[in-house]
BADREN-748858 format. One record per residue (C-alpha): residue in three letters; chain; residue number from 0; x, y, z. Coordinates in nm, 3 decimals. Layout:
code,unit,pos,x,y,z
ALA,A,NUM,X,Y,Z
...
***
This chain:
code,unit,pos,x,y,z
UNK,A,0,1.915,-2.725,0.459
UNK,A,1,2.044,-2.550,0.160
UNK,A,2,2.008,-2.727,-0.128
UNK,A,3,2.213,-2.626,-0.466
UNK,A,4,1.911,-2.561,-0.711
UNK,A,5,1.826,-2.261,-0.458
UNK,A,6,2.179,-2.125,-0.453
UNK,A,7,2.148,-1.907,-0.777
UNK,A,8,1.798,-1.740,-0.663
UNK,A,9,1.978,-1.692,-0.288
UNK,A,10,2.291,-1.543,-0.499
UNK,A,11,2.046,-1.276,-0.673
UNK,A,12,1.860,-1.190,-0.351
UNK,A,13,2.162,-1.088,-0.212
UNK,A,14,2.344,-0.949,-0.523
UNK,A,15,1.999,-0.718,-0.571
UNK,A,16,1.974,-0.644,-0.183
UNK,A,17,2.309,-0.524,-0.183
UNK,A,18,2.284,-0.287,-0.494
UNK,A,19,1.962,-0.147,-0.407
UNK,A,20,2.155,-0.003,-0.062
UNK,A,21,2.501,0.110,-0.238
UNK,A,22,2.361,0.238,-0.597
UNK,A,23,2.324,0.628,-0.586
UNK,A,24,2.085,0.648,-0.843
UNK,A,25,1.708,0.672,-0.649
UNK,A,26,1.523,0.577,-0.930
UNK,A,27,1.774,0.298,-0.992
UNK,A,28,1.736,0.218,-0.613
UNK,A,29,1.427,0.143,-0.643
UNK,A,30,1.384,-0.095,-0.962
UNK,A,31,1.657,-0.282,-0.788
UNK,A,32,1.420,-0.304,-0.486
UNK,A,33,1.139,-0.414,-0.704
UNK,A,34,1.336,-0.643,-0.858
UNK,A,35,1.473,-0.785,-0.498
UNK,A,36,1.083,-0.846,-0.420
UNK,A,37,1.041,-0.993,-0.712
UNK,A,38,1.328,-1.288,-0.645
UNK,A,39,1.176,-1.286,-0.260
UNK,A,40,0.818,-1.350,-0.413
UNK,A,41,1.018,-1.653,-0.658
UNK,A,42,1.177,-1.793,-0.330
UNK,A,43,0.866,-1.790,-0.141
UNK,A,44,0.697,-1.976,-0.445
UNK,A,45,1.000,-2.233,-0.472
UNK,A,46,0.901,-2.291,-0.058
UNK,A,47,0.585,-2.311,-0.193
UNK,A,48,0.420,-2.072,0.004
UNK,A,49,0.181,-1.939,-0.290
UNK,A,50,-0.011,-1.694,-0.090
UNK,A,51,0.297,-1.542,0.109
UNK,A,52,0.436,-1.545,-0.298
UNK,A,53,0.141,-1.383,-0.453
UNK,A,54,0.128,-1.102,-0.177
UNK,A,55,0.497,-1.035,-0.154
UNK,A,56,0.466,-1.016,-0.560
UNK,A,57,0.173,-0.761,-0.543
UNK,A,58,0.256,-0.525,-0.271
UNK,A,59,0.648,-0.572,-0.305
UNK,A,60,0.708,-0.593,-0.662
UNK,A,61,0.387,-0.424,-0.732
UNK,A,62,0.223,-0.171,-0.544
UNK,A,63,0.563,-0.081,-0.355
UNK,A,64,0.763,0.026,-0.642
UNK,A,65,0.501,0.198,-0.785
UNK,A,66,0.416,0.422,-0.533
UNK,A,67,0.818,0.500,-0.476
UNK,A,68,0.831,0.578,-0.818
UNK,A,69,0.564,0.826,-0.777
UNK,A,70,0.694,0.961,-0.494
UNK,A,71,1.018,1.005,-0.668
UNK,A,72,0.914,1.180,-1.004
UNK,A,73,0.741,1.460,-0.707
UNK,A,74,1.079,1.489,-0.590
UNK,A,75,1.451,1.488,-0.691
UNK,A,76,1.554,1.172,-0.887
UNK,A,77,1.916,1.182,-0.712
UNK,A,78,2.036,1.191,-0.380
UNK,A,79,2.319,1.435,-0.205
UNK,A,80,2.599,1.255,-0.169
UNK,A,81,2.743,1.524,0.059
UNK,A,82,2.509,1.411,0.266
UNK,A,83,2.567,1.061,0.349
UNK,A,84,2.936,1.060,0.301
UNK,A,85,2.990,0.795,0.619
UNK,A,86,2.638,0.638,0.583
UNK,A,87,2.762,0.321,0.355
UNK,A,88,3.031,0.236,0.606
UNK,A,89,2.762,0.289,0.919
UNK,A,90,2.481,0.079,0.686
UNK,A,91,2.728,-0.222,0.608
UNK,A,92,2.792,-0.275,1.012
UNK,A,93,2.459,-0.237,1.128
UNK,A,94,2.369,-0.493,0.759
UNK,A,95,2.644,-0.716,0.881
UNK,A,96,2.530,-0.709,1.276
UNK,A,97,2.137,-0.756,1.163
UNK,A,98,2.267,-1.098,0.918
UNK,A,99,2.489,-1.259,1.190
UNK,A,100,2.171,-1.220,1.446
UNK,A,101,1.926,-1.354,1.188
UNK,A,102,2.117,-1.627,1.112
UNK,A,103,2.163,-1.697,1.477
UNK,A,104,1.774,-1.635,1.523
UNK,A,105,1.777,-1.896,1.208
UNK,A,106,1.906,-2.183,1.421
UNK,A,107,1.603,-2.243,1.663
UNK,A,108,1.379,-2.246,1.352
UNK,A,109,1.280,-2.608,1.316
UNK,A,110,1.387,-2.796,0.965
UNK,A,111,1.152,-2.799,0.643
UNK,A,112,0.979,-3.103,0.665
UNK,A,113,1.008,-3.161,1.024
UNK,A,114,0.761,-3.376,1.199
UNK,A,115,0.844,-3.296,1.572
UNK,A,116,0.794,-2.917,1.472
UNK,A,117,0.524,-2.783,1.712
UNK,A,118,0.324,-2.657,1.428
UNK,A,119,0.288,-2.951,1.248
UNK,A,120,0.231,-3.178,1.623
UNK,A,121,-0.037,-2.949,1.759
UNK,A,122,-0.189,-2.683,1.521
UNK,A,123,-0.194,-2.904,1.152
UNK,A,124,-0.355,-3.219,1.281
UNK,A,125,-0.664,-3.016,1.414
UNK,A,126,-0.702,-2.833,1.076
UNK,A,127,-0.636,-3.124,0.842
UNK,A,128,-0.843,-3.360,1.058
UNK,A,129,-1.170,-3.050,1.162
UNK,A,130,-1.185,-2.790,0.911
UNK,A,131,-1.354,-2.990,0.669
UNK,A,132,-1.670,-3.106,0.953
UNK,A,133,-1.632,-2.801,1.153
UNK,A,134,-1.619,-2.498,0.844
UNK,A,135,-1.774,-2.695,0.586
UNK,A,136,-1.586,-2.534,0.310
UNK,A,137,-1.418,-2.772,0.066
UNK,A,138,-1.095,-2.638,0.072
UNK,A,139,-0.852,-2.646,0.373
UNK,A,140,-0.634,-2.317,0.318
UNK,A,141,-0.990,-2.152,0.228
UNK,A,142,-1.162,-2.295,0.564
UNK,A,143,-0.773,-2.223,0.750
UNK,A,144,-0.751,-1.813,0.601
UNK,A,145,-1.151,-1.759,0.582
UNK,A,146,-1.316,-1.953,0.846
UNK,A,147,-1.017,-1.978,1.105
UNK,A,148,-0.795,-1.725,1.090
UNK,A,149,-1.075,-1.447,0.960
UNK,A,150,-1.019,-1.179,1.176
UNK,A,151,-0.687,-1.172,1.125
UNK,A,152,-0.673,-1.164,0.722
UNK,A,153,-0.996,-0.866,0.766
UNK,A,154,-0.732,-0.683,0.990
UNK,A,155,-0.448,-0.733,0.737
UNK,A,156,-0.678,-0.609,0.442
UNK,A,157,-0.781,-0.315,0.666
UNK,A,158,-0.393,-0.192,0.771
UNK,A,159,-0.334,-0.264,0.371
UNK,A,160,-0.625,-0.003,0.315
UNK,A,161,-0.495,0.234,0.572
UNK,A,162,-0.193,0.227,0.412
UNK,A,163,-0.294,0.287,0.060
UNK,A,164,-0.505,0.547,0.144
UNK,A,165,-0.240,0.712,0.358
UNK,A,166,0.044,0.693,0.067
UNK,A,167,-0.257,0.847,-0.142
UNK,A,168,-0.352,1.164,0.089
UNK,A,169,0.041,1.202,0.131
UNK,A,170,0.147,1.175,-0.239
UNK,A,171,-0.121,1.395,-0.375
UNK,A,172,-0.116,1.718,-0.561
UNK,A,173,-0.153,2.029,-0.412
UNK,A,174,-0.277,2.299,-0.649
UNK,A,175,-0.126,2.613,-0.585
***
């Protein structure tokens, strides 16, 4: 449910979404992006979702716009428009297509707060009632991302690795 205090951060998601696909400046392009993952990171932290905030601040606003920015001043700051002369017309269809399925994709999602919601009727009550006996850590989202899910989050860190070093071999200098 849409409340109104989250219409002006829902208003610049959009408005910076929208510029970073239509402005023709690269480097431009991607400040805009970093400053889109920047209002995604504030919306995730209004959800309050503080670690999904913190990492989408980090590697989106971050580490993302960074390394674009490196790869950019390696390159040519502007594009060819010649180039994409039917690409903005082809990019607001498939933009427009992708929204109206997300937002029909948004309609089995259950409601913020819901009690019926599977998660919260058969994964929370084992966690809030057993992680405190069973990992003997003090704090739930600690026992829940260290103790229970800890494969996963090692994985994560490990394709975040990969990645970096990846965008580092890629980006480097060649001396002639």
């Amino acid at each position: 449910m849409l409340v109104w205090n989250d219409l002006p951060l829902l208003i610049l998601l959009l408005v910076s979404a929208f510029g970073a696909v239509i402005v023709r400046d690269l480097i431009g392009a991607v400040l805009i992006l970093g400053s889109y993952s920047f209002f995604l990171a504030l919306t995730w932290a209004w959800l309050g979702s503080s670690d999904v905030a913190f990492t989408e601040a980090v590697v989106g606003s971050g580490m993302s716009t960074v390394l674009f920015l490196f790869a950019l001043f390696q390159t040519v700051p502007k594009e060819n428009p010649s180039s994409h002369r039917d690409t903005p017309w082809f990019a607001a269809i498939g933009l427009g297509i992708l929204g109206l399925l997300l937002l029909y994709g948004g309609t089995d999602v259950p409601r913020s707060g819901d009690l019926a919601a599977p998660a919260n009727v058969y994964l929370s009550p084992i966690y809030i009632q057993q992680s405190s006996a069973q990992m003997n850590t003090p704090n739930m989202v600690t026992a829940i991302l260290m103790d229970y899910r800890s494969l996963d989050t090692l994985i994560e860190t490990a394709v975040v690795f990969t990645a970096g070093v990846a965008c580092a071999i890629l980006l480097r200098r060649q001396n002639p």
